[in-house]
C-alpha positions as CSV (number, residue, x, y, z in Angstrom):
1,X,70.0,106.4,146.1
2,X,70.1,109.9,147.8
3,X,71.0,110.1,151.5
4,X,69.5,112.5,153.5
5,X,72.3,114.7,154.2
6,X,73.1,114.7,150.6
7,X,69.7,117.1,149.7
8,X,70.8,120.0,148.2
9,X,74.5,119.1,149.3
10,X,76.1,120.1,146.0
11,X,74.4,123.9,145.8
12,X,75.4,124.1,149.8
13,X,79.0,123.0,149.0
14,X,78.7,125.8,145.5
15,X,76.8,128.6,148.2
16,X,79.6,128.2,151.0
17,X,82.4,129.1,147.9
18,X,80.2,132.4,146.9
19,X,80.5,135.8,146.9
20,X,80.9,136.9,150.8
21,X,81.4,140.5,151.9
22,X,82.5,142.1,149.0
23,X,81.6,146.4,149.3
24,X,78.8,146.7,147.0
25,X,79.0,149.7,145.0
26,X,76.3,152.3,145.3
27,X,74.2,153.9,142.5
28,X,76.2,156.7,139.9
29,X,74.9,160.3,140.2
30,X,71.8,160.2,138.2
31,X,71.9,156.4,137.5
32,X,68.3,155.4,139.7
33,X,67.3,158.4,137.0
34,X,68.2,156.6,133.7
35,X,67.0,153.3,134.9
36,X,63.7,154.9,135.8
37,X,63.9,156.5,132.0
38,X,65.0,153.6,130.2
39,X,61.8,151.5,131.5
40,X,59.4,153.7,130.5
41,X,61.1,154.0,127.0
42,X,60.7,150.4,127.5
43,X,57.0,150.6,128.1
44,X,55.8,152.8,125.4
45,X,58.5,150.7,123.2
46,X,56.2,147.7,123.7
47,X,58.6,145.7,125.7
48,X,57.1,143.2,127.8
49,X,57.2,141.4,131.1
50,X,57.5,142.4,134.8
51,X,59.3,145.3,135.8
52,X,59.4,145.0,139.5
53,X,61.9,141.7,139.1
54,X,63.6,142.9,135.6
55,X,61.8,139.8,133.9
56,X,61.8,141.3,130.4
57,X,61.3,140.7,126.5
58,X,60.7,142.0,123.2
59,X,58.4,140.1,121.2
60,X,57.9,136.4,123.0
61,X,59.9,134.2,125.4
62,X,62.0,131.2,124.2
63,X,60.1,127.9,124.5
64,X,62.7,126.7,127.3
65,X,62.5,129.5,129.3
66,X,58.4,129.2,130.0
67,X,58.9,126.3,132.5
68,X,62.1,127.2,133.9
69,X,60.2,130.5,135.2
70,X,57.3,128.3,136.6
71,X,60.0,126.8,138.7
72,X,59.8,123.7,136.9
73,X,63.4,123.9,134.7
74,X,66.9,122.7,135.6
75,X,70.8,123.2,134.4
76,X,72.4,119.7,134.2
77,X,75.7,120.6,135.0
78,X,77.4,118.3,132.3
79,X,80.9,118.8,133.6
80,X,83.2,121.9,135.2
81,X,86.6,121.2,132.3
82,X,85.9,123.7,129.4
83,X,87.4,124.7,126.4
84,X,87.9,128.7,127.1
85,X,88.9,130.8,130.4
86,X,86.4,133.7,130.4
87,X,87.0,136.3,132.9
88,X,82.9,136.2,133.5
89,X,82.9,132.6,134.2
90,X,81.6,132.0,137.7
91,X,82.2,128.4,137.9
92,X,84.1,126.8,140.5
93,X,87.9,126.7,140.4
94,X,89.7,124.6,140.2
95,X,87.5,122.7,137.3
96,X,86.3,119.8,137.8
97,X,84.8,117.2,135.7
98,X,81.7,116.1,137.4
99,X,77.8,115.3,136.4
100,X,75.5,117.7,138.6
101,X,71.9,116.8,138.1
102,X,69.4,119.2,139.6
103,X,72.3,119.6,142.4
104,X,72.6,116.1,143.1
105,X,76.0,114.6,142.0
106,X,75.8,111.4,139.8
107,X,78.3,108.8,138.3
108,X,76.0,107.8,134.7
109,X,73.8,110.0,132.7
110,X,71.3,107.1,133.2
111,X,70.6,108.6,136.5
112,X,69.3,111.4,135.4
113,X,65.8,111.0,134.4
114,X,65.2,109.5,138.0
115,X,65.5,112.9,139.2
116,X,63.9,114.9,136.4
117,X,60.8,112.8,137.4
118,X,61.1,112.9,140.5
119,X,61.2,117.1,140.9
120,X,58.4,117.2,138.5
121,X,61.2,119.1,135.8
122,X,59.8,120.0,132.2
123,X,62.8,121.4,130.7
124,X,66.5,120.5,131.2
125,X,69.5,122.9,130.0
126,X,72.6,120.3,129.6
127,X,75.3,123.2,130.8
128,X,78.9,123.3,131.9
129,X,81.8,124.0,131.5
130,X,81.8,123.0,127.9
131,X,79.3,120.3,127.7
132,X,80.5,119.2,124.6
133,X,84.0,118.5,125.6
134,X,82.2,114.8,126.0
135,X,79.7,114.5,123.8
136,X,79.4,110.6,124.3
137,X,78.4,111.9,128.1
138,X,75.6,114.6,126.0
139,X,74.4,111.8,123.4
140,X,74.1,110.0,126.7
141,X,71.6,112.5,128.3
142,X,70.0,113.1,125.5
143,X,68.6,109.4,125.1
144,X,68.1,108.7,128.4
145,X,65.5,111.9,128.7
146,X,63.9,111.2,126.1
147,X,62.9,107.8,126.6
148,X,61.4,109.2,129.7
149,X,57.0,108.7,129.5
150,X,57.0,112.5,129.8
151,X,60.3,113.4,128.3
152,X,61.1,117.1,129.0
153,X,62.5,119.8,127.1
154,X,66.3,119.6,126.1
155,X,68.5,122.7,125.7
156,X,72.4,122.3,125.3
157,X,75.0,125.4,126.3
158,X,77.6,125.8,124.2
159,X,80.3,128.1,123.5
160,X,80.6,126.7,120.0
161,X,84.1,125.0,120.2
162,X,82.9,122.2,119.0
163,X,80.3,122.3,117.4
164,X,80.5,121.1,114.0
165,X,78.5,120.0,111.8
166,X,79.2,116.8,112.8
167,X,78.5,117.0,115.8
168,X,75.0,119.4,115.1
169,X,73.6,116.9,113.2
170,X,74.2,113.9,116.1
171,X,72.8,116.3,118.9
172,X,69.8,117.0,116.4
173,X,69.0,113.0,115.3
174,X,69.3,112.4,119.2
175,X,66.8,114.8,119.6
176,X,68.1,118.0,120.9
177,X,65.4,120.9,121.4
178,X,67.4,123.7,120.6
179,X,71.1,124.6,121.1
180,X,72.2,128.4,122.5
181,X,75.9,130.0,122.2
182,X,77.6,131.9,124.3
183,X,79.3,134.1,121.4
184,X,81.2,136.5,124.0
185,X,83.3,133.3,124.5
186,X,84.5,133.5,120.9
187,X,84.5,137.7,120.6
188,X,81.1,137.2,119.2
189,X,82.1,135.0,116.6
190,X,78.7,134.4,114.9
191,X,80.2,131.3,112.6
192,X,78.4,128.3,114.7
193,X,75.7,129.6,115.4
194,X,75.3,130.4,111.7
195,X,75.9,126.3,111.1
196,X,73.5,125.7,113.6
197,X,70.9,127.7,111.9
198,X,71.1,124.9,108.9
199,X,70.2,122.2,111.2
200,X,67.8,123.3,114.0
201,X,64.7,124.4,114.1
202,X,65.4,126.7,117.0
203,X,68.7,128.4,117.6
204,X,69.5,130.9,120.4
205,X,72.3,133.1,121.7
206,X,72.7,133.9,125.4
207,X,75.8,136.5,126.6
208,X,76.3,138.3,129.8
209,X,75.7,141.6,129.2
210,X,79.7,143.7,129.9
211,X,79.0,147.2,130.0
212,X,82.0,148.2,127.7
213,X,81.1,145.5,125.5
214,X,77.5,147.3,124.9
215,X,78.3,148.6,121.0
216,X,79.9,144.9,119.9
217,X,76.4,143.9,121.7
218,X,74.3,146.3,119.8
219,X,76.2,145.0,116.4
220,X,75.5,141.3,117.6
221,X,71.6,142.3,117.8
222,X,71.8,142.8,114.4
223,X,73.6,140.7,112.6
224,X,71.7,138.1,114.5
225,X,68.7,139.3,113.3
226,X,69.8,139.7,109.6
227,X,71.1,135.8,110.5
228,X,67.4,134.7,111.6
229,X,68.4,133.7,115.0
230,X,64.6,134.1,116.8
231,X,65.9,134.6,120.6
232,X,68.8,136.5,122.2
233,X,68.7,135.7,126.0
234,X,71.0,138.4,128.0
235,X,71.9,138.4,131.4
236,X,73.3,141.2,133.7
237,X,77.0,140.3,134.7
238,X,77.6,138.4,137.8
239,X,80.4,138.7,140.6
240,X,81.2,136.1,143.0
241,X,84.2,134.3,144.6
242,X,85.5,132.2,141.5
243,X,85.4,135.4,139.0
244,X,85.7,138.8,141.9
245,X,89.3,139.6,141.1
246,X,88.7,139.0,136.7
247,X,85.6,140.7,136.7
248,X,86.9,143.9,138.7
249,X,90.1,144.2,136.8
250,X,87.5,144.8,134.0
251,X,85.9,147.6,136.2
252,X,83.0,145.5,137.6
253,X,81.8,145.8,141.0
254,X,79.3,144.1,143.0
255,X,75.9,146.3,143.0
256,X,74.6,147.4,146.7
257,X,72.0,145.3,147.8
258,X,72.3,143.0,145.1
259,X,72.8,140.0,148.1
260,X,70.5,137.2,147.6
261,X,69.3,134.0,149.9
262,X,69.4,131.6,146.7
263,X,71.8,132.7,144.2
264,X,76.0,132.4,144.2
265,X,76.6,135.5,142.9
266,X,75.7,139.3,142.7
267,X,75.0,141.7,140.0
268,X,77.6,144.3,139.0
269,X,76.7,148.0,139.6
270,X,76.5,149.0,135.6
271,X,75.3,145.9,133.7
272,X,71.5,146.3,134.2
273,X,71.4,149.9,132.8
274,X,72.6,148.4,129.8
275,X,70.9,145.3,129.5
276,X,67.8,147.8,129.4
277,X,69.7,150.1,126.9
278,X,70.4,146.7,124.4
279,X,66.6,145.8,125.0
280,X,65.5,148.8,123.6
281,X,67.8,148.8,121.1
282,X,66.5,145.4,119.7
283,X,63.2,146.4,120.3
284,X,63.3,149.9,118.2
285,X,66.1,147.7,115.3
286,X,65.4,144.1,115.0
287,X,62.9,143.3,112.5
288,X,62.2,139.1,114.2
289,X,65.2,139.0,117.0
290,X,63.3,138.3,120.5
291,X,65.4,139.5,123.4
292,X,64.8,138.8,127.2
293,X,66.6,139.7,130.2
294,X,67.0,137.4,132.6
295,X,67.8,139.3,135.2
296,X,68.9,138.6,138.5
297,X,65.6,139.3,140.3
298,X,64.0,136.9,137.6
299,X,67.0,134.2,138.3
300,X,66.1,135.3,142.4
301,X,62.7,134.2,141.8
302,X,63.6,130.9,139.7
303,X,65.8,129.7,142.0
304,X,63.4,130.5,145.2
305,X,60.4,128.1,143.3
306,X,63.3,126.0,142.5
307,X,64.3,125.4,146.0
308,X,61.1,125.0,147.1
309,X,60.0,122.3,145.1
310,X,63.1,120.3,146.2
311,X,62.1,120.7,149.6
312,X,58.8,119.5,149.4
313,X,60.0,116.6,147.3
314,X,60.7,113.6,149.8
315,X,63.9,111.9,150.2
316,X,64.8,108.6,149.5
317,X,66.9,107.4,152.2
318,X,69.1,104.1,152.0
């Protein structure tokens, strides 16, 4: 049973550990330019969404992003322990294996559809860390959502470690939706996701987007598309407290003005130029591929409906 002063203790305890006053870097000479260029490329190029929050995407959305930009998705933080160390990875350090649903901290993965129902949530991204370090805890999850009345959506975020067939074909029989990679865990190792293809219906990739990493992106694009992988989710990459010192050894730096009431972390000053420039990319060279940006001003928005909704749900109090 939640206590009241554990609402929304676990993203207060995250938001306290986030990015602070780190110098934001201002525009490049000529960058406001390009951006401006690149989005009406964008436009005639038949890209769609909103501009005004970067909420873009080529030909449609994935099915699991649709409620999680009405407000009405969640990440169930499956545990902080993970296979890799990617300098990107704005998890908190040290790991920590614990069960985050929604933001509320929970021992069993029984508990979990409790709070699914209670916030009204129609799809559920099991996340991490590397989820599948306990799969028993996932298999878990999985059952106990969908023998919900109203069971909602179920995504699983994986770097692909392991993933095996094995393992594919359990998630699937338990009754996974759809499984996405991060494949710039693995240097865009495209070997899982290709396995994956064999056994769900839907299979999606979702990177950060590096800057310097832009022409092993642009490959990615289309080898995924020559693959048959329907959705590509990119996102611009984030600073904050766990990742600041990784991140600018690799020549990131937090953008100015990218501060936000709701999210843990801050765009870098280059990435969205060239999450624009991969969009149109895939747009002008992928014959099925759907890309969408998920930018920071779309996650700003998520989040905000998020919050909301917690707020107006009322507490149980022991």
């Amino acid at each position: 049973m939640l206590k009241e002063s554990d609402d929304l203790s676990w993203y207060a305890r995250k938001a306290a550990r986030a990015c602070g006053p780190v110098p934001g870097a201002e525009p490049e000479p000529g960058q406001v330019e390009r951006l401006q260029a690149l989005l009406e490329l964008l436009r005639k190029a038949g890209v769609k969404g909103d501009a005004k929050s970067m909420t873009l995407f080529t030909r449609r959305l994935p099915p699991g992003c649709k409620p999680c930009l009405a407000g009405q998705g969640t990440n169930l933080y499956v545990t902080g322990l993970c296979t890799r160390d990617c300098f990107f990875c704005f998890n908190q350090k040290p790991r920590k294996d614990e069960l985050v649903v929604h933001g509320i901290p929970v021992k069993d993965p029984e508990e979990a559809p409790a709070i699914v129902e209670r916030f009204g949530l129609r799809s559920v991204g099991l996340s991490g860390g590397e989820p599948l370090m306990f799969p028993e805890r996932v298999l878990r999850l999985i059952a106990a959502l969908r023998a919900m009345g109203k069971p909602p959506r179920i995504d699983l975020y994986t770097n692909g470690d392991r993933a095996d067939e094995s393992m594919l074909r359990r998630l699937k029989d338990a009754g996974l939706d759809s499984i996405r990679f991060d494949v710039a865990a693995r240097d865009f190792d495209l070997t899982p996701v290709a396995l994956a293809l064999t056994i769900f219906d839907e299979v999606a990739v979702e990177v950060p987007v590096v800057p310097e990493q832009l022409p092993q992106l642009k490959t990615m694009c289309l080898e995924l598309d020559l693959l048959g992988v329907p959705f590509l989710n990119i996102h611009e990459l984030f600073i904050c407290a766990e990742n600041e010192i990784r991140v600018a050894a690799e020549g990131g730096r937090a953008k100015a003005g990218g501060e936000s009431k709701h999210l843990l972390w801050r765009p870098t000053a280059k990435s969205l130029e060239s999450c624009l420039e991969l969009l149109l990319f895939a747009q002008e060279k992928c014959r099925t591929l759907s890309v969408y940006l998920c930018s920071c001003g779309t996650q700003e928005n998520i989040s905000k409906r998020g919050y909301l909704r917690r707020k107006r749900a009322p507490l149980v109090v022991e």
